[in-house]
C-alpha positions as CSV (number, residue, x, y, z in Angstrom):
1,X,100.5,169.6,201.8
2,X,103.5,166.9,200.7
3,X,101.8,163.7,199.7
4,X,102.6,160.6,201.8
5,X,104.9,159.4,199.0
6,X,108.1,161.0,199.0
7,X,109.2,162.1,195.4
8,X,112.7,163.6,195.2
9,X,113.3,167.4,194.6
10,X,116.0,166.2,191.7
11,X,113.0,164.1,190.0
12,X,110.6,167.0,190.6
13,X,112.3,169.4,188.9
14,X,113.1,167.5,185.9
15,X,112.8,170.0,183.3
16,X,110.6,169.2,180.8
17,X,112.2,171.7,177.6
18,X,116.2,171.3,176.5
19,X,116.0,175.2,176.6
20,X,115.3,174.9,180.6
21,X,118.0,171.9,180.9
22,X,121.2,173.5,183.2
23,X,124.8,172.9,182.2
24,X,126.5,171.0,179.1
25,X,126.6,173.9,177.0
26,X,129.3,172.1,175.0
27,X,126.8,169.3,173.8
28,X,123.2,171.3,173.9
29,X,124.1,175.2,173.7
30,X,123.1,176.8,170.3
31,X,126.5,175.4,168.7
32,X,126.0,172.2,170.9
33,X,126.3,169.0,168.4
34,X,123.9,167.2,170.5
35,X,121.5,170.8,169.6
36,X,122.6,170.1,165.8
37,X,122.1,166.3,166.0
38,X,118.2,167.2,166.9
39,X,118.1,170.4,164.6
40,X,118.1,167.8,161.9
41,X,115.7,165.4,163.5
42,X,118.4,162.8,163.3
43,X,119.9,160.8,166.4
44,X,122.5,158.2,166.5
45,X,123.5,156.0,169.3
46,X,125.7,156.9,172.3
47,X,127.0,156.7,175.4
48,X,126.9,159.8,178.3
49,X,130.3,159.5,180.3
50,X,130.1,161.9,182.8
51,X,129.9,161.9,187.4
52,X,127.1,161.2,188.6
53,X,124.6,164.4,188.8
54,X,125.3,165.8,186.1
55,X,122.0,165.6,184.0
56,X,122.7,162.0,182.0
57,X,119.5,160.3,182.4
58,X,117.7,164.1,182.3
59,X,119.2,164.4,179.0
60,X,118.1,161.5,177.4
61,X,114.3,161.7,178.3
62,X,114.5,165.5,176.9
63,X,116.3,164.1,173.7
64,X,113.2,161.7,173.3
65,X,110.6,163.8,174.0
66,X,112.2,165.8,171.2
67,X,112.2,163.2,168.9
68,X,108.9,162.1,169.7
69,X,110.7,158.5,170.5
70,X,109.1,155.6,172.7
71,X,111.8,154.7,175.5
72,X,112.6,151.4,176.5
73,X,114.8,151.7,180.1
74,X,116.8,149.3,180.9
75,X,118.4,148.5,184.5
76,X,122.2,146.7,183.7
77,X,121.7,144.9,187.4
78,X,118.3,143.3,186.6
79,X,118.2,142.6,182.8
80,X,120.0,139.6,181.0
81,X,120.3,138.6,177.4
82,X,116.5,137.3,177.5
83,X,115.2,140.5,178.7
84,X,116.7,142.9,176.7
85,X,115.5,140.5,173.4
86,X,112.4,140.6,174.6
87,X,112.0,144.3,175.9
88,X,113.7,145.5,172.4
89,X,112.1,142.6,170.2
90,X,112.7,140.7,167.1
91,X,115.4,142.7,164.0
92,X,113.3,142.2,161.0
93,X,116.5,143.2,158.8
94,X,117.6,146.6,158.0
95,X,115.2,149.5,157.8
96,X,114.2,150.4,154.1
97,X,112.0,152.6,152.3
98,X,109.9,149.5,151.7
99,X,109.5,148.7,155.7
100,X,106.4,149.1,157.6
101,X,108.8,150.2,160.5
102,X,109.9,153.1,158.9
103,X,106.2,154.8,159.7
104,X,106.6,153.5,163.4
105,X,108.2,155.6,166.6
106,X,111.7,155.4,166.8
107,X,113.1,153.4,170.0
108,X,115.1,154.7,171.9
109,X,116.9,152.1,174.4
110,X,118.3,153.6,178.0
111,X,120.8,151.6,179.6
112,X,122.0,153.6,182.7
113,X,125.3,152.1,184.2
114,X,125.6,150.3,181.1
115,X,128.9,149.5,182.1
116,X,128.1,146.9,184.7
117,X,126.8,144.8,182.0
118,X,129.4,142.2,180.9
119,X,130.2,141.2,177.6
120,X,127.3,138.8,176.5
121,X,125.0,141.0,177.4
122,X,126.4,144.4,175.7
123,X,126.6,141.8,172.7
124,X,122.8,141.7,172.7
125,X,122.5,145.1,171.6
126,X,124.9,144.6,168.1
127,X,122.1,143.3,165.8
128,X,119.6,146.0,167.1
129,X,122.0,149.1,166.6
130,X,123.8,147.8,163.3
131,X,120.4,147.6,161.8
132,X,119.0,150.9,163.1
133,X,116.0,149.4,164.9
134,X,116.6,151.1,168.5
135,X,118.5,154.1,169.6
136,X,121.2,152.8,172.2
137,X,122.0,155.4,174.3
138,X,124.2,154.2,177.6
139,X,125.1,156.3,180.7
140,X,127.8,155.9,182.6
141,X,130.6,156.8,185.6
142,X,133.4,154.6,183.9
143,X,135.3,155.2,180.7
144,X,134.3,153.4,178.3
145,X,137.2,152.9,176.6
146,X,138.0,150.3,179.5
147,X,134.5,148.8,180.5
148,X,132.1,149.0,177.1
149,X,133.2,146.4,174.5
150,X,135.2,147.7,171.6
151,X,132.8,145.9,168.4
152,X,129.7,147.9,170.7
153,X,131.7,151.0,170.9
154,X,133.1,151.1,167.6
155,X,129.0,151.6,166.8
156,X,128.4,154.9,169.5
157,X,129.5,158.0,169.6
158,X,130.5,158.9,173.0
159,X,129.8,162.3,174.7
160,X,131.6,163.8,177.8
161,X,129.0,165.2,180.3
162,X,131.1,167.7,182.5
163,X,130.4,168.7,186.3
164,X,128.1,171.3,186.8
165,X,130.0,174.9,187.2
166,X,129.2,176.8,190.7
167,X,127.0,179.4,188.0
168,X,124.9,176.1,186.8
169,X,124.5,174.9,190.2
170,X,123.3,178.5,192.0
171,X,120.6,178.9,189.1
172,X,119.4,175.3,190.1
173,X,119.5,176.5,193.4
174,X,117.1,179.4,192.7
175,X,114.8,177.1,191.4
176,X,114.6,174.7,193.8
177,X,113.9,177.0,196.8
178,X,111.3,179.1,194.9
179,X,110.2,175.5,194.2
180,X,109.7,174.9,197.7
181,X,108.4,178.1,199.0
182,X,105.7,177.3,197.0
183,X,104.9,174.1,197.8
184,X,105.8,175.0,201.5
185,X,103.9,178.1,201.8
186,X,106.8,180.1,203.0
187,X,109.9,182.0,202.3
188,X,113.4,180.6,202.9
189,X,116.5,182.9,203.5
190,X,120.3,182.5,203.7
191,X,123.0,183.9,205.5
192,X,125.8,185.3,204.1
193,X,127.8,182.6,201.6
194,X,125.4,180.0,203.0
195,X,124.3,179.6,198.8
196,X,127.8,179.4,198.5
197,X,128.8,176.3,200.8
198,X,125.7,174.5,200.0
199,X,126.8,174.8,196.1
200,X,130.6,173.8,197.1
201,X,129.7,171.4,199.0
202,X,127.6,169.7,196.2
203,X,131.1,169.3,193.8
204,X,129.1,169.5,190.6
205,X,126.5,167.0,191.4
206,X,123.1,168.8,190.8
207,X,121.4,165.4,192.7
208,X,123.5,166.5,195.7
209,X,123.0,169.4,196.0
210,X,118.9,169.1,195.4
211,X,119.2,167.0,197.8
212,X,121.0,169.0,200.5
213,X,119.1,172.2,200.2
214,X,115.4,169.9,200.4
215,X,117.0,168.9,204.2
216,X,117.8,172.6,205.1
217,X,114.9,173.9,204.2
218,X,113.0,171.2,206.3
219,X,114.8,171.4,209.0
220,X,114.6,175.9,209.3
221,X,112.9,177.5,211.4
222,X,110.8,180.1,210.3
223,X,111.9,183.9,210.4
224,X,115.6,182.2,210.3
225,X,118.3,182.6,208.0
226,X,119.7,179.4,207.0
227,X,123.1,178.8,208.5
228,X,126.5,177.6,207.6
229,X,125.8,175.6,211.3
230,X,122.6,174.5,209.7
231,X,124.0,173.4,206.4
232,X,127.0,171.2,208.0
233,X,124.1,169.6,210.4
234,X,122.0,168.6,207.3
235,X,124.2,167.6,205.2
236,X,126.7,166.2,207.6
237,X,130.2,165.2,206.5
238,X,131.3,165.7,203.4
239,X,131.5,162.8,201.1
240,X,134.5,162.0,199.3
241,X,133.9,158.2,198.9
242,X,134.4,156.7,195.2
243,X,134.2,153.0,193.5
244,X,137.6,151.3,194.6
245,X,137.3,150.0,190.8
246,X,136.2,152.8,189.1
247,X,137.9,155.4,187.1
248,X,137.8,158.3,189.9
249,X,139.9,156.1,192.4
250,X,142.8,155.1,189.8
251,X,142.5,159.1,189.0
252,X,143.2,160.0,192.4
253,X,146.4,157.9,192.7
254,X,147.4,159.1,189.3
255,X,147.8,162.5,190.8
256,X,149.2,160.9,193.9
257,X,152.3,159.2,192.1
258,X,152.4,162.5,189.5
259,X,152.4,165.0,192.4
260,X,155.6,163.1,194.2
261,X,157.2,162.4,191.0
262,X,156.8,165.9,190.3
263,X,158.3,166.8,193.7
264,X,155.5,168.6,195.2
265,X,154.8,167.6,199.0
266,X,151.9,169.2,199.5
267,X,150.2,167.9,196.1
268,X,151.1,164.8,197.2
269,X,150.0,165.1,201.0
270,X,146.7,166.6,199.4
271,X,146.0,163.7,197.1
272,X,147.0,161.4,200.0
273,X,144.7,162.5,202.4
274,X,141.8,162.7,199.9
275,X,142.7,158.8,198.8
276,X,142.1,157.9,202.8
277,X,139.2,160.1,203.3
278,X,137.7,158.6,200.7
279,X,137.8,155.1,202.0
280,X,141.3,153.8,200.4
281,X,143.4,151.5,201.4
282,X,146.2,152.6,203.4
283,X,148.2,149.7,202.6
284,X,147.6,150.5,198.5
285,X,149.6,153.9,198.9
286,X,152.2,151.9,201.0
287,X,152.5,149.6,198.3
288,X,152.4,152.7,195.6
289,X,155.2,154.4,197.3
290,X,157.5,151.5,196.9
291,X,157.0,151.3,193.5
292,X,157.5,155.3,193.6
293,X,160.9,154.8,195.7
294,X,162.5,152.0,193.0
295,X,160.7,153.8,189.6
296,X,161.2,157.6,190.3
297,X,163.8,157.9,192.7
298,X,166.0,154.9,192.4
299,X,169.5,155.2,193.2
300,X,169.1,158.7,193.5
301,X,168.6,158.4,196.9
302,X,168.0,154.4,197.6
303,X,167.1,155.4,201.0
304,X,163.7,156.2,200.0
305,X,163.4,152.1,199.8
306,X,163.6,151.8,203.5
307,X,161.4,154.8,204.4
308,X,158.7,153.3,202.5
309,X,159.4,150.1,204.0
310,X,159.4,151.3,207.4
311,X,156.2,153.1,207.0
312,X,154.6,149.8,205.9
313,X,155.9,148.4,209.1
314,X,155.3,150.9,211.3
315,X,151.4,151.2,209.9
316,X,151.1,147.0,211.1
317,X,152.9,147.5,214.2
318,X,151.0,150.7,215.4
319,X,147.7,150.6,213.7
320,X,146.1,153.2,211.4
321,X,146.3,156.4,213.3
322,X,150.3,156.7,213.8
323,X,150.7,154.2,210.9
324,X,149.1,156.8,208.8
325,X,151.3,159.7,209.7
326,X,154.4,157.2,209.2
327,X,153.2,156.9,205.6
328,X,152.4,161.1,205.4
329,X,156.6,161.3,206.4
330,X,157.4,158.5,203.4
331,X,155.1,160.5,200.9
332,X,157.4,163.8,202.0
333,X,160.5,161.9,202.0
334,X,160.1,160.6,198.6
335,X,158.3,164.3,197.2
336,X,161.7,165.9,198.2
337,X,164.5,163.2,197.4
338,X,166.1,163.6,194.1
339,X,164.4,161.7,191.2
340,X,166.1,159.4,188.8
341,X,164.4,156.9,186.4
342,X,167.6,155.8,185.2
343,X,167.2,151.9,187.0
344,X,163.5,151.8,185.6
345,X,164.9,153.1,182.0
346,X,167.9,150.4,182.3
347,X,165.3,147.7,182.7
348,X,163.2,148.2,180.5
349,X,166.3,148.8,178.1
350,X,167.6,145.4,179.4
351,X,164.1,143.4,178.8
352,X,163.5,145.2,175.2
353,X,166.7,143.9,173.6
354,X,166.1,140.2,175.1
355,X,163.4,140.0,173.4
356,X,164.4,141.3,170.2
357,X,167.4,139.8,170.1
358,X,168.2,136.5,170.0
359,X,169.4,134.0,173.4
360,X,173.2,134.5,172.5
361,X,175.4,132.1,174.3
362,X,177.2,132.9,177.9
363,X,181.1,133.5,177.1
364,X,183.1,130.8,177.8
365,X,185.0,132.8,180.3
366,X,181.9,133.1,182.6
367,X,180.6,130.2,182.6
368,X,180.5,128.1,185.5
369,X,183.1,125.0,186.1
370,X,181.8,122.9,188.7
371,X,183.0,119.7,186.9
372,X,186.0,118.1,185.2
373,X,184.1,118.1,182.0
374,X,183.6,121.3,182.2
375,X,186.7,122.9,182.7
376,X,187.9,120.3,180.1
377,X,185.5,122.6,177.8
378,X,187.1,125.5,178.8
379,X,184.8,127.1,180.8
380,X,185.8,129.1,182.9
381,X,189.4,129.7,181.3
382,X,190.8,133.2,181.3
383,X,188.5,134.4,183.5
384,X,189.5,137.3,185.9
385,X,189.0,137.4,190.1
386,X,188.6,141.5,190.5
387,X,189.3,141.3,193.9
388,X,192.9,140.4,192.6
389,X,193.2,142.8,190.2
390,X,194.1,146.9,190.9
391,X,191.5,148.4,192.3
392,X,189.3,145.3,192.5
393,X,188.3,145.7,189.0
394,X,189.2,143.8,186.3
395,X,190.1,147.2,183.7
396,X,188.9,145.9,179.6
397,X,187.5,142.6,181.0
398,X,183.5,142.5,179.0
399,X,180.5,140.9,180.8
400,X,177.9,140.9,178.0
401,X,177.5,138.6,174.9
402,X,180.4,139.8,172.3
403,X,177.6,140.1,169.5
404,X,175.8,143.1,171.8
405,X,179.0,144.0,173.9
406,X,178.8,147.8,173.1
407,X,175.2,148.0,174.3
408,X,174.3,150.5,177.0
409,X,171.9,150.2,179.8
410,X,172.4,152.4,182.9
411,X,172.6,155.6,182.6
412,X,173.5,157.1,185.7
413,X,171.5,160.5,186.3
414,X,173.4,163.9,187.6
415,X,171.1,164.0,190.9
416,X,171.6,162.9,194.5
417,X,173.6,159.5,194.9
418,X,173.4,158.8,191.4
419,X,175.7,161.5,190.7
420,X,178.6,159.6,192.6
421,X,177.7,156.6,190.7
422,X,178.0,158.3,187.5
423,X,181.5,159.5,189.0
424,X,182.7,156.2,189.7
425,X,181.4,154.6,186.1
426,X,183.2,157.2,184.3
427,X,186.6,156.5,186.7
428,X,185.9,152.5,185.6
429,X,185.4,153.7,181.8
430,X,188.3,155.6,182.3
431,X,190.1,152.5,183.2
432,X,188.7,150.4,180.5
433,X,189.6,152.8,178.2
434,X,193.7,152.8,179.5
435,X,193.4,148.8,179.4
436,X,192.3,149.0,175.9
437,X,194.9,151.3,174.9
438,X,197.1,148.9,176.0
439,X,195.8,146.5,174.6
440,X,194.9,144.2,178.0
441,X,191.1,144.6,177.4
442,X,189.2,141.7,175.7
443,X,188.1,142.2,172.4
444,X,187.6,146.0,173.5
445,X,186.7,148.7,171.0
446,X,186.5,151.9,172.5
447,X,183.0,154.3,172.3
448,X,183.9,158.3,173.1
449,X,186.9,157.3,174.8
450,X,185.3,154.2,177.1
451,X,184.9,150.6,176.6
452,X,181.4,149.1,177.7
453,X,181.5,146.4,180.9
């Protein structure tokens, strides 16, 4: 008979050993450091990064069972500064020889989700862990790189829990539903690849996927295989929503931007679909592929500016179903156009030399001569209209600063428009280089055969 209070499969089998605990063979397999760590009776403090599902919180109680350690658990919605001082207790000092703690239990202080506590609060736990008092060990979804604070992780040794492979998850599987034929009183069988689908379904989460089979095994019917039919109708759509701030959404547009950078349509269609499936913004990717059109793609093809703002308008104009499949044909257009970084490489060429170089004064020639004074001042003087020279270009004439006048910016790229462009620049440097030879251009010197506007 189940007992009236309902106690989750994934809490139920809780393994009680480290030799029955299922994946992370990289941290507790016989060469495991976590294995080696506890060989020696010896623990430090540390964080578990991992997804959720993956045995964080499992591993922790089996690492303090081992070393016989009380556990203080600590919830980072609930507890403040006050709590976790008085939960942990008063630092006496480092721990000697000569301390009476050194004959008490170790603590061993769980913070799951530690990353949701902010900075005062992760602060709290600096004295305790610098003296060796408590075991920190924190869990969490986020890197911790971004969301624990450096002087706290500067004192922890962070470990990577993995997802569970499809072998780790089909042995917890096999446990689970002899588990409940047992406590059931029956037997449960599945159709073909019906282990399968439940275990793909699941994505490495063992919580999931404890979970899922617990609902299609109450909801069988004696005598009858459990069904692919069965399994979609228990465990219903599949999930693919994430934390819009968390690590696993900025991961998914990383591949976005990489898969149309890269060229690839369908990697980027892929990545695009899964970023709205799993509850993004529509108007984020718009907003992505505009950067994408001016960063990766630039002159190459500067119609991939328009396309990406059409989309956007199209997606406000005709709401999210056709506005989605407006953005789907900008994500194409910009996989396939040609790809040039050249205007984001000029830029940030232009903005580095600004500021390491000093505010050097705008020739005389180019300045502006709205007044009597000023032209009295020269401004302005010698200063050539291209539209009356040859060509509408002034050949020699020199736009930037004479101390940085043979600096280079653009580099025009062999691909799509910029190709042309690179054309016409060398026809213009061609030009400068005949005024120079000359000797019409200003203060020119010539660089393999050009002189630099």
């Amino acid at each position: 008979m189940k007992s009236s209070a309902y106690n989750p499969l994934a809490s139920l089998l809780r393994p009680n050993t480290l030799d029955d605990y299922v994946g992370q063979s990289h941290l507790i397999g016989k060469q495991g450091t976590i294995s080696k760590m506890l060989a020696q009776d010896n623990c430090y403090s540390m964080i578990f990064w991992g997804p959720p599902g993956t045995g964080k919180t499992t591993l922790v109680h089996l690492i303090a069972k081992q070393l016989d350690a009380d556990v203080i658990v600590l919830s980072a919605i609930n507890s403040g500064v006050k709590d976790i001082r008085a939960a942990i207790g008063d630092v006496g000092g480092p721990l000697t020889s000569g301390s009476s703690d050194m004959f008490a239990k170790q603590k061993l202080v769980f913070v799951d989700e530690i990353h949701r506590f902010n900075k005062s609060q992760q602060d709290a736990f600096l004295p305790y862990v610098e003296s060796g008092h408590i075991i920190l060990v924190g869990a969490t979804t986020e890197n911790p790189s971004f969301s624990v604070n450096r002087a706290l992780l500067s004192r922890l040794r962070v470990f990577i829990l993995e997802k569970l492979s499809t072998n780790d998850l089909l042995v917890l599987l096999d446990r689970a539903i002899l588990f409940l034929e047992k406590r059931e009183n029956r037997q449960f069988t599945f159709e073909d690849n019906a282990k399968l689908a439940l275990v793909k379904q699941a994505n490495g989460d063992a919580r999931s996927l404890l979970m899922s089979v617990e609902i299609c095994c109450d909801m069988s019917i004696d005598g009858v295989p459990i069904s692919l039919d069965l399994i979609k109708k228990a465990t219903g759509a599949k999930t693919l929503a994430f934390d819009k701030n968390g690590d696993h959404y900025y991961d998914l547009l990383s591949a976005f931007h990489k898969s149309v950078r890269g060229s690839s349509p369908d990697g980027a269609l892929y990545w695009f679909c899964r970023l709205l499936k799993s509850g993004g913004d529509p108007l984020v990717i718009a907003r992505r592929l505009l950067a994408i059109a001016s960063e990766d793609i630039g002159n190459a093809d500067p119609r991939a500016l328009q396309v990406c703002l059409n989309s956007w308008d199209l997606y406000h104009r005709v709401g999210p179903a056709e506005g989605e499949r407006a953005l789907a044909q900008a994500v194409i257009y910009c996989s396939l156009a040609p790809k040039s970084n050249a205007v984001y490489t000029a830029f940030k060429k232009a903005n580095r030399l600004i500021e390491e170089e000093p505010a050097y004064d705008v020739p005389e020639y180019l300045r502006n001569a709205p007044t009597s004074l000023a032209k009295e001042m020269g401004h302005g003087d010698g200063y050539r209209y291209a539209h009356n020279e040859e060509n509408a270009y002034a050949a020699g004439e020199r736009y930037l600063p004479k101390e940085i006048a043979d600096e280079y910016f653009y580099e025009a790229s062999d691909r799509g428009l910029e190709k042309q462009l690179k054309a016409k620049m060398a026809y213009l440097s061609e030009l400068d280089a005949q005024a120079y030879a000359q000797g019409k251009a200003r203060d020119g010197k010539a660089r393999d055969g050009k002189v630099q506007k």
